[in-house]
DRENKOLVO-719669 format. One line per 10 residues: their letters; for each residue x, y, z of C-alpha. Coordinates in steps of 0.5 Angstrom, whole numbers, plus 500, padded with zeros to 3 digits. Example, Ala and Ser with C-alpha at 12.3 -4.5 7.8 and 13.67 -1.06 7.14 Angstrom:
2
as> 525/491/516; 527/498/514 $
! end
This chain:
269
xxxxxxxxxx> 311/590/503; 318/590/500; 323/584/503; 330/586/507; 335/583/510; 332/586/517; 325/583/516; 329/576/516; 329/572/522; 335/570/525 $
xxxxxxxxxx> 334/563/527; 337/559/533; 338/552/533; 341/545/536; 348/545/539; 349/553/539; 348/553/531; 346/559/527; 342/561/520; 341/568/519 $
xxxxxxxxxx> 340/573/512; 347/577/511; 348/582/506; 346/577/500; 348/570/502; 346/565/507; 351/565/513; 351/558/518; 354/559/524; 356/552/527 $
xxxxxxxxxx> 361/550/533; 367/552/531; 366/554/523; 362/559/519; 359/556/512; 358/562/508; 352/561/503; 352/565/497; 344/567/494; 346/564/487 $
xxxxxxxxxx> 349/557/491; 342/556/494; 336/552/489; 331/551/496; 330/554/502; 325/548/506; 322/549/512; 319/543/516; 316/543/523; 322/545/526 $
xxxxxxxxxx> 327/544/522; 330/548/516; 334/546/510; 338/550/505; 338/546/498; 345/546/494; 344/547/487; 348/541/482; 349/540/476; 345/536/472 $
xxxxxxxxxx> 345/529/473; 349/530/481; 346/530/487; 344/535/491; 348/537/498; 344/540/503; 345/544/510; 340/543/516; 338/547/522; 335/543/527 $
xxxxxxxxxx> 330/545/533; 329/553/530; 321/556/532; 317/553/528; 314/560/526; 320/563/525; 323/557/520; 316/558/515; 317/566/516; 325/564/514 $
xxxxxxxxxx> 324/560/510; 319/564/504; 323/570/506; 329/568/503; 327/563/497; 323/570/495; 330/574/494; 333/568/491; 335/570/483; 333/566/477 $
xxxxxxxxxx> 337/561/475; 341/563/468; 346/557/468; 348/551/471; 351/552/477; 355/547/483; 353/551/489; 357/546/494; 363/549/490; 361/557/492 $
xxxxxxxxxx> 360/555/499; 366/558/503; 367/555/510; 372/558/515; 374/553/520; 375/556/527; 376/548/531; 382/546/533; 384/540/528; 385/533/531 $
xxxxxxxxxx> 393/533/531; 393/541/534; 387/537/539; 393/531/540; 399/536/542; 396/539/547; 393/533/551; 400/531/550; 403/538/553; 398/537/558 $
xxxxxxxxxx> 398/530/559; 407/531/560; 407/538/565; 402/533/570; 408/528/570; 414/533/570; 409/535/576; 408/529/580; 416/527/578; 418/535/582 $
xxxxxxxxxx> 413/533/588; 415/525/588; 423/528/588; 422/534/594; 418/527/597; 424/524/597; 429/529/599; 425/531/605; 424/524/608; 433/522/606 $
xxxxxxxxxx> 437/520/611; 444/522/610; 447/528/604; 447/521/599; 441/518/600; 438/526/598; 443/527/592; 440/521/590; 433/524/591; 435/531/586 $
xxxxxxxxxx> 438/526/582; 432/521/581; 428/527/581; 433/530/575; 433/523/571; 426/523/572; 424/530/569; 429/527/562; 425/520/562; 418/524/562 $
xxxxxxxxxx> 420/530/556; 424/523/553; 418/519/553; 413/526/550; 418/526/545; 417/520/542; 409/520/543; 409/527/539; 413/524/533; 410/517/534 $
xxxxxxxxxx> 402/519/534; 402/524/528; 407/519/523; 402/513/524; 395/518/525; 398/521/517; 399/514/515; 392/512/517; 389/518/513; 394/517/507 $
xxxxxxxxxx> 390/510/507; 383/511/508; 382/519/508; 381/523/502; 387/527/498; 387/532/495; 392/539/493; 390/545/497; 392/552/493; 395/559/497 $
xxxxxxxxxx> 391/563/497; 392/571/498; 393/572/506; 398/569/508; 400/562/511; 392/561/508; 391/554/504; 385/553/501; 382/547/498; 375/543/496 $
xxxxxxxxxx> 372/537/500; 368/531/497; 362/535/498; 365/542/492; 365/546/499; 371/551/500; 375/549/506; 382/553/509; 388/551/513; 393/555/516 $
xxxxxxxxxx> 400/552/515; 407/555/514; 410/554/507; 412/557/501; 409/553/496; 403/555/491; 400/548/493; 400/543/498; 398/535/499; 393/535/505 $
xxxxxxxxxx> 389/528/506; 382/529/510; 377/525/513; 370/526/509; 367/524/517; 370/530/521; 372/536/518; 377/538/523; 382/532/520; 386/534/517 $
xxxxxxxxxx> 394/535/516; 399/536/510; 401/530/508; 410/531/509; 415/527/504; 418/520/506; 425/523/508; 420/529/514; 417/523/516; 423/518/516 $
xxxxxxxxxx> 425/524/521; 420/524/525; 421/515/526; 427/516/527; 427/520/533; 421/517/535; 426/512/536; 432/514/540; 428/518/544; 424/511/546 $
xxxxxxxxxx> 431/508/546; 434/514/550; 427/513/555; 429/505/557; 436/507/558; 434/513/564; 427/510/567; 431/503/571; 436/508/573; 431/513/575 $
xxxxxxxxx> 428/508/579; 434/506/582; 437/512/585; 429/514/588; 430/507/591; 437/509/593; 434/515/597; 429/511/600; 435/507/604 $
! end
């Protein structure tokens, strides 16, 4: 009996993950990215117990990188396993699979994760600044003692946008400086959808970022421990910017919170 793709079971592993036999090439399908696997890539395909592993195939002398699904049915994984090692072509010629793998990444990156925990984190405090004003104003004695509460309330919401400018400028100069450091760096390269760059990490495997610019290339820096950190790394002029206004946003934030602070007490009498 002939083998084809609809013969091949689909297997369903640990954590949501994914490996199923597409039209040529072995698709893994993880939380938040997608490994494209071309048949030529693959030396081995194992089955042990419930675990699958897909053997890359290197270069003489490398060593080999590997891809796993785990707690897949057992049955499932031998069946799998014989299915696609029987379709594999015959090598020709040395080849590094890891550097015909393409993996398209869907997860937010850290410094995305970041901004919108700090939208967040900066709407709740516009909130509690909002109610603590109305508070204020309902409770005052006198015209004065309620402009008082508006204006605390004001000078409130500008110290809380101050104070979110300088962690949004302050977190991504020092979090790049860390990955300029112990981060691996590399050049990404456009590619032809626009607003795409793509770039190869210590492992051979094709990675893409979304960013906007004109240049063929970019610097990115990545952590070889989590894919989804990574960022462009930015000239010393963009990143003396943002310090820059990190800090008179800081120094704009101590000069509105006393007086803040003085006007709620103000309008409390």
């Amino acid at each position: 009996m002939s083998i084809t793709s609809s013969s091949i079971p689909v297997l369903q592993g640990r954590a949501a993950a994914v490996l199923s036999w597409k039209q040529g090439e072995l698709v893994l399908e993880r939380r938040g990215e997608t490994l494209e696997i071309p048949a030529r890539a693959v030396a081995r395909v194992h089955a042990e117990a419930r675990c699958v592993t897909v053997e890359l195939r290197v270069l003489a002398g490398a060593t080999p990188s590997v891809h796993r699904i785990e707690d897949v049915s057992e049955a499932a994984a031998v069946v799998f396993a014989d299915a696609v090692n029987a379709l594999l072509p015959d090598p020709v010629e040395e080849v590094d699979g890891g550097a015909l793998v393409v993996v398209r990444s869907f997860a937010r990156t850290r410094l995305q994760k970041f901004r919108r925990t700090l939208a967040w984190c900066v709407l709740g405090a516009l909130g509690g600044v909002v109610g603590l004003s109305v508070a204020l104003t309902a409770t005052a004695d006198g015209p004065d003692a309620q402009g008082s509460a508006v204006a605390s309330g004001i000078l409130g919401g500008l110290t809380v946008l101050l104070i979110g400018l300088c962690v949004l400028f302050t977190g991504p100069s020092f979090h790049e400086r860390r990955l300029r450091r112990h981060g691996v760096t590399v050049f990404a390269v456009r590619t032809d959808r626009p607003r795409v760059y793509q770039y190869a990490d210590s492992t051979g495997t094709t990675r893409y970022l979304s960013y906007v610019s004109a240049a063929p290339s970019e610097q990115v820096s990545y952590n070889p421990q989590d894919t989804s950190d990574v960022l462009v790394l930015r000239t010393p002029f963009a990143r003396f910017l943002d310090i820059s206004v990190a800090w008179l946003s800081a120094l704009a934030g101590l000069c509105t919170a006393p007086l803040t602070i003085w006007l709620a007490v103000s309008a409390l009498g």
